[in-house]
SEVOGU-706895 format. One record per residue (C-alpha): residue number from 1; x, y, z; residue in three letters. Coordinates in Angstrom, 2 decimals. Layout:
@resi:NUM; x:X; y:Y; z:Z; resn:ala;
...
This chain:
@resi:1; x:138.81; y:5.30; z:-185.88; resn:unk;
@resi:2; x:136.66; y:6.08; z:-182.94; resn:unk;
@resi:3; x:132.77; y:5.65; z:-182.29; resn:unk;
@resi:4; x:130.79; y:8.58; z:-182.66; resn:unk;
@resi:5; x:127.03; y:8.73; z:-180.66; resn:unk;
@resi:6; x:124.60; y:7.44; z:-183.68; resn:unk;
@resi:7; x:126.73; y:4.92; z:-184.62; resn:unk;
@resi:8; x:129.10; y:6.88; z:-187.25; resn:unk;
@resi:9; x:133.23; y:6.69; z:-187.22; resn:unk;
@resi:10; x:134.69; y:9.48; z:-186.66; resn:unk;
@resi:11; x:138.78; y:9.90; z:-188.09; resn:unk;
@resi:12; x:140.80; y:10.14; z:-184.72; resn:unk;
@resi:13; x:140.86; y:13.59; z:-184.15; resn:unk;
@resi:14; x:140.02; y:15.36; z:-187.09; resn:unk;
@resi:15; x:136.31; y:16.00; z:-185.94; resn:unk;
@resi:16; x:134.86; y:14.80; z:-189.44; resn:unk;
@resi:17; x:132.73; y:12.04; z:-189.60; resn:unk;
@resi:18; x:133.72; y:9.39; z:-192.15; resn:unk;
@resi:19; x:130.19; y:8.53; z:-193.26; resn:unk;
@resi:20; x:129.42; y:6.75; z:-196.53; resn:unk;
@resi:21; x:130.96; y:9.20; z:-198.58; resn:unk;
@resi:22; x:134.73; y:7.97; z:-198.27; resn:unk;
@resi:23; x:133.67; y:4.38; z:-197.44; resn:unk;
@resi:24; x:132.11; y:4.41; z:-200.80; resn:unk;
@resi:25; x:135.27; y:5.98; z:-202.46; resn:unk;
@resi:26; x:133.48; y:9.85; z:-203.46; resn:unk;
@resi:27; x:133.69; y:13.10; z:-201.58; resn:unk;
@resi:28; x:130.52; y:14.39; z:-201.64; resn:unk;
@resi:29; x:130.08; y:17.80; z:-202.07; resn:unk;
@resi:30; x:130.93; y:18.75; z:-198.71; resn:unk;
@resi:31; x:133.99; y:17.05; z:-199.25; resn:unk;
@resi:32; x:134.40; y:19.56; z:-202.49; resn:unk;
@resi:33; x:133.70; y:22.16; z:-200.11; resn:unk;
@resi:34; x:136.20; y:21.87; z:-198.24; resn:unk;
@resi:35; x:138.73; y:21.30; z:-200.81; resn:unk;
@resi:36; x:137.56; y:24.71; z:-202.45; resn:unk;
@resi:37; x:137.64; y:26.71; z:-199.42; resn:unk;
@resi:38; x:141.66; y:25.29; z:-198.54; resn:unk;
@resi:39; x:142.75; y:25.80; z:-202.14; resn:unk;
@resi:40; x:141.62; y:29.36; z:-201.70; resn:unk;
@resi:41; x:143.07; y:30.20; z:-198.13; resn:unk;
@resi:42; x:146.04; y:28.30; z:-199.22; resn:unk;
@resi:43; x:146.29; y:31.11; z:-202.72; resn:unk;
@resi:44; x:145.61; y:33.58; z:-200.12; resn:unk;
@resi:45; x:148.94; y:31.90; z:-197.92; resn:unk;
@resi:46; x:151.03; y:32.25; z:-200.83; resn:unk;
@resi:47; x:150.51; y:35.31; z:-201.74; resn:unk;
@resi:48; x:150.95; y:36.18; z:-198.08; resn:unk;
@resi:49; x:154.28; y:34.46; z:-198.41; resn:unk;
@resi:50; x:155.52; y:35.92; z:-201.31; resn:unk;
@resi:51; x:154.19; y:39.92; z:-201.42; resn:unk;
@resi:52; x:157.23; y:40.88; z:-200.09; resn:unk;
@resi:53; x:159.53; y:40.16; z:-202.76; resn:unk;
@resi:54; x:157.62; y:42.45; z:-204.47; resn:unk;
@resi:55; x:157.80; y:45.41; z:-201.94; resn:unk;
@resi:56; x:161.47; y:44.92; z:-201.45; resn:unk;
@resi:57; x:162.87; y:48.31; z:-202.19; resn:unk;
@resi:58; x:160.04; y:50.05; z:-200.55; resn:unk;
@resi:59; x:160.66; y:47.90; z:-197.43; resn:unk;
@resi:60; x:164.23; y:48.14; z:-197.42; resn:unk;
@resi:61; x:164.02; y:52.03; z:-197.93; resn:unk;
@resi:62; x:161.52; y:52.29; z:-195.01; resn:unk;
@resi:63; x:163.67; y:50.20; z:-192.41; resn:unk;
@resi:64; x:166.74; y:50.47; z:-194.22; resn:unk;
@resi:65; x:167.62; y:46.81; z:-193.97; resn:unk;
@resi:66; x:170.53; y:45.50; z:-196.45; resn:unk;
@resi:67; x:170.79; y:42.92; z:-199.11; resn:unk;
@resi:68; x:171.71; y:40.11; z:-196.61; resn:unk;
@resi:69; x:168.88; y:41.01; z:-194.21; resn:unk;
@resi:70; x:166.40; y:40.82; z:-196.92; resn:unk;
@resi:71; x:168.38; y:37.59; z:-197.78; resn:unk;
@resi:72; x:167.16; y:36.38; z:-194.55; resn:unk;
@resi:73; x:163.68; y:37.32; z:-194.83; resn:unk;
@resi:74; x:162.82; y:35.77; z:-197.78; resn:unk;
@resi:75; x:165.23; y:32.62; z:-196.79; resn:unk;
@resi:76; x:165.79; y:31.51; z:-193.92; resn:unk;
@resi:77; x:163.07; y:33.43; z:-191.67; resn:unk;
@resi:78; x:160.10; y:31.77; z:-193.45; resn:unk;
@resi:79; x:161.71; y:28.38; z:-194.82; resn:unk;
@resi:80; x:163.68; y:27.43; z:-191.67; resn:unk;
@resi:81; x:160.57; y:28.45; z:-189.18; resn:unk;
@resi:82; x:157.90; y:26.42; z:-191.85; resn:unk;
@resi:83; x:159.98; y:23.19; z:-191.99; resn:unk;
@resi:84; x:160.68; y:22.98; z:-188.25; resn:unk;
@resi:85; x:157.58; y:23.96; z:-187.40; resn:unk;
@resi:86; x:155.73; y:21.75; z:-189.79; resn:unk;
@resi:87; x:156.34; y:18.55; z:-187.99; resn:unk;
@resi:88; x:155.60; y:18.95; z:-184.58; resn:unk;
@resi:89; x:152.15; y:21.21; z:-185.46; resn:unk;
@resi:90; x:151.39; y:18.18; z:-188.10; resn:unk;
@resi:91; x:151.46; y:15.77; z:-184.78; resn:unk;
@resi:92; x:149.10; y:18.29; z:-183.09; resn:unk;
@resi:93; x:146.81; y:17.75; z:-185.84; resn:unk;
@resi:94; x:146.62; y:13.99; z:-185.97; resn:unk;
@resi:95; x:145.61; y:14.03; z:-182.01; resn:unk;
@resi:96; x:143.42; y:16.94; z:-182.49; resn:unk;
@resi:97; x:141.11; y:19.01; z:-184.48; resn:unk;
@resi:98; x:142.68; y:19.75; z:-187.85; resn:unk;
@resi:99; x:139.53; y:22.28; z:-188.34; resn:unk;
@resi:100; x:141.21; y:24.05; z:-185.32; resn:unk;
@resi:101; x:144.34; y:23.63; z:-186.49; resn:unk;
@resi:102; x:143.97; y:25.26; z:-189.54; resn:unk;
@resi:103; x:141.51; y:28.00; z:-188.37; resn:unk;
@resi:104; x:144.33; y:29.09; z:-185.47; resn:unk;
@resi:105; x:147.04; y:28.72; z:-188.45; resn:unk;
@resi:106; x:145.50; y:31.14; z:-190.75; resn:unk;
@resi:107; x:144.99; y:33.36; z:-187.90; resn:unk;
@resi:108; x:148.28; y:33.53; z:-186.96; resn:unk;
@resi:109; x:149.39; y:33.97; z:-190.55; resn:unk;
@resi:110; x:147.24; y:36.88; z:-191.65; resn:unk;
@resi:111; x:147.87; y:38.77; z:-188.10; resn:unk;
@resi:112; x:151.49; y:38.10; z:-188.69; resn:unk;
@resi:113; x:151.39; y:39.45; z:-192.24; resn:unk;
@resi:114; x:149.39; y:42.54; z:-191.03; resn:unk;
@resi:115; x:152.07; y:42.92; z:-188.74; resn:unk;
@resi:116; x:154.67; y:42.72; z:-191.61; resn:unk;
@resi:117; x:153.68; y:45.38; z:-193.30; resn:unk;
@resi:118; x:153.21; y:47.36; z:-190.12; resn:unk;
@resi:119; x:156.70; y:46.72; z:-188.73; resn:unk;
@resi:120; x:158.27; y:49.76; z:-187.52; resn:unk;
@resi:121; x:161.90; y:48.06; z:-187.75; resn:unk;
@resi:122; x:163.85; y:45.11; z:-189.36; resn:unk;
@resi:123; x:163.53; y:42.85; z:-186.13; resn:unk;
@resi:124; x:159.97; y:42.87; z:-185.41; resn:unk;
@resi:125; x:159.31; y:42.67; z:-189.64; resn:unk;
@resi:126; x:162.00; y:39.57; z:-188.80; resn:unk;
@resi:127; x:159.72; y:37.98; z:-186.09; resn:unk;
@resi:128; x:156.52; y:38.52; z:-187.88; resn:unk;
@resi:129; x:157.80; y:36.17; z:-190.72; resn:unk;
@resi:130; x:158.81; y:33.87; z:-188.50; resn:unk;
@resi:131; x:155.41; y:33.87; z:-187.63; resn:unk;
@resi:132; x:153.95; y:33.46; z:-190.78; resn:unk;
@resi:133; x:156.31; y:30.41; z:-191.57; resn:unk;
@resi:134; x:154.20; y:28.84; z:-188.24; resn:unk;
@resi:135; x:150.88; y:29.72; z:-189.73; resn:unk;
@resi:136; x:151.82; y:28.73; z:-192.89; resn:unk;
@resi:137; x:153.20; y:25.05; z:-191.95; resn:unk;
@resi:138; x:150.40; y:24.91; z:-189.71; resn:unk;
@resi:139; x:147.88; y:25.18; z:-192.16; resn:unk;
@resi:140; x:149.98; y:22.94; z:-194.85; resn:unk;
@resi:141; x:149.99; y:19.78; z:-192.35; resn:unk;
@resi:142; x:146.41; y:20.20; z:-191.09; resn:unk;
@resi:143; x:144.99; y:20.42; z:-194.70; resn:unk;
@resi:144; x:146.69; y:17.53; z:-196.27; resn:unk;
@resi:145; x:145.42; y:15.30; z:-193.29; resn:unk;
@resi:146; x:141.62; y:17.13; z:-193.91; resn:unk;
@resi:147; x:141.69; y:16.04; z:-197.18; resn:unk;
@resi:148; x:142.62; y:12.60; z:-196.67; resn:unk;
@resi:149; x:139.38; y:12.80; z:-194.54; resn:unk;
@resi:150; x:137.08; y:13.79; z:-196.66; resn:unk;
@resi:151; x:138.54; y:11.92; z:-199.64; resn:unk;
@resi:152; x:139.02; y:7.94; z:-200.43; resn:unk;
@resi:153; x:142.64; y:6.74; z:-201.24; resn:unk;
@resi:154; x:141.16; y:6.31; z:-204.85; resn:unk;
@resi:155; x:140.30; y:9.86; z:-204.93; resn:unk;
@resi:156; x:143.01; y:11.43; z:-202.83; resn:unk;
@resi:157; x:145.83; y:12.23; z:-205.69; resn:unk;
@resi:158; x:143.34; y:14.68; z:-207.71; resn:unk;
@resi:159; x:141.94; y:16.02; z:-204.62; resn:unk;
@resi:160; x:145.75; y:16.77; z:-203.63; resn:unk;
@resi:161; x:146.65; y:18.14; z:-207.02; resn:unk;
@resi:162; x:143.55; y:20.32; z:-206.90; resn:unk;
@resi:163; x:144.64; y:21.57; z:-203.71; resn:unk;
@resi:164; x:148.48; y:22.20; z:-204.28; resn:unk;
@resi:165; x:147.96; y:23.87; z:-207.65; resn:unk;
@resi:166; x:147.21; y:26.28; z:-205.03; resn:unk;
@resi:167; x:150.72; y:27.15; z:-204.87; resn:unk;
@resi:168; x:151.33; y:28.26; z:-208.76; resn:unk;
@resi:169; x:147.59; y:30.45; z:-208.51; resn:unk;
@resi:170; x:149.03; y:32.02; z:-205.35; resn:unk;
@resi:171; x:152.31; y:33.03; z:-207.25; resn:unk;
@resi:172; x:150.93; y:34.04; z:-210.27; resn:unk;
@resi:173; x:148.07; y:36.46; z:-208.28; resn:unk;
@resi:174; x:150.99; y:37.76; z:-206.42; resn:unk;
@resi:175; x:153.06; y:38.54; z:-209.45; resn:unk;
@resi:176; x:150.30; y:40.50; z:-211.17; resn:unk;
@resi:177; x:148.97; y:42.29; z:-207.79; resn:unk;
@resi:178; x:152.66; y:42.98; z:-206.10; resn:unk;
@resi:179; x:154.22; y:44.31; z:-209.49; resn:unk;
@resi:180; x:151.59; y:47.01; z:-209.67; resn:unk;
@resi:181; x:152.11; y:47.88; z:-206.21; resn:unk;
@resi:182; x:155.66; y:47.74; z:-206.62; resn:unk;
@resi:183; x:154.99; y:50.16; z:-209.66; resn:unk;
@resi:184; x:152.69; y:52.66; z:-208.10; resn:unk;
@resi:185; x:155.05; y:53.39; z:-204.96; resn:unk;
């Protein structure tokens, strides 16, 4: 913990003060806040993530990729990129801003799923999941250390649950909104 001018600690590098509302073991309702706002970028991640299982014969038709190719999109061009990524970019967030962090994370996420479904050929559609695995880890290890920020140890498991229920509201949104547009191509 560092000294902040006034007095206040402030959590090495995360740029949020920890005032009396973790020292006294509640959030606050900034601290809610902030939860709410990463549960919804991080539904708005996994749907990101998963669209394109949904769009798979209208992508593969369109680039004419085969079975293995799409094999690797879904696979190993996300999973391999998030998990390597993840640890190095979680680092960068415990010596700097995590509010950075995860605002240049879901940058590079949404620009890289923009440029997914703008990809005029397998390769580039290849490196803009990549991409998105980045963004996507990014985000992940920034958030968790966020909400141990704004959150006492005694609160921390709920606020964590809250946040990675996330994942299942991402998958189920994506189910409902990439079967219809699977359905009206």
């Amino acid at each position: 913990m560092g000294t902040q001018a006034g007095g206040g600690k402030k959590a090495e590098g995360s740029g949020v003060e920890c005032g009396s509302c973790v020292e006294n073991g509640m959030a606050g309702w900034y601290g809610r806040y902030v939860l709410g706002m990463l549960t919804v970028a991080h539904v708005s991640y996994i749907a990101c993530q998963f669209i394109l299982v949904y769009v798979k014969d209208q992508a593969q038709e369109a680039l004419g990729f085969s079975d293995a190719q799409y094999g690797l999109l879904v696979g190993y061009a996300f999973s391999l990129v998030f998990v390597v990524a993840g640890i190095p970019i979680g680092y960068v967030s415990d010596v700097h801003s995590r509010k950075v962090v995860i605002v240049a994370s879901i940058s590079l996420w949404s620009v890289a799923t923009v440029a997914q479904g703008a990809a005029p050929s397998f390769a580039l559609l290849l490196l803009a999941r990549m991409l998105q695995g980045v963004g996507s880890a990014g985000f992940n290890a920034a958030s968790f250390a966020l909400i141990a920020d704004y959150f006492a140890a005694s609160q921390r498991s709920v606020a964590n649950s809250v946040f990675s229920t996330s994942v299942y509201m991402g998958g189920g949104i994506t189910a409902a909104l990439g079967s219809l547009l699977a359905d009206s191509s």
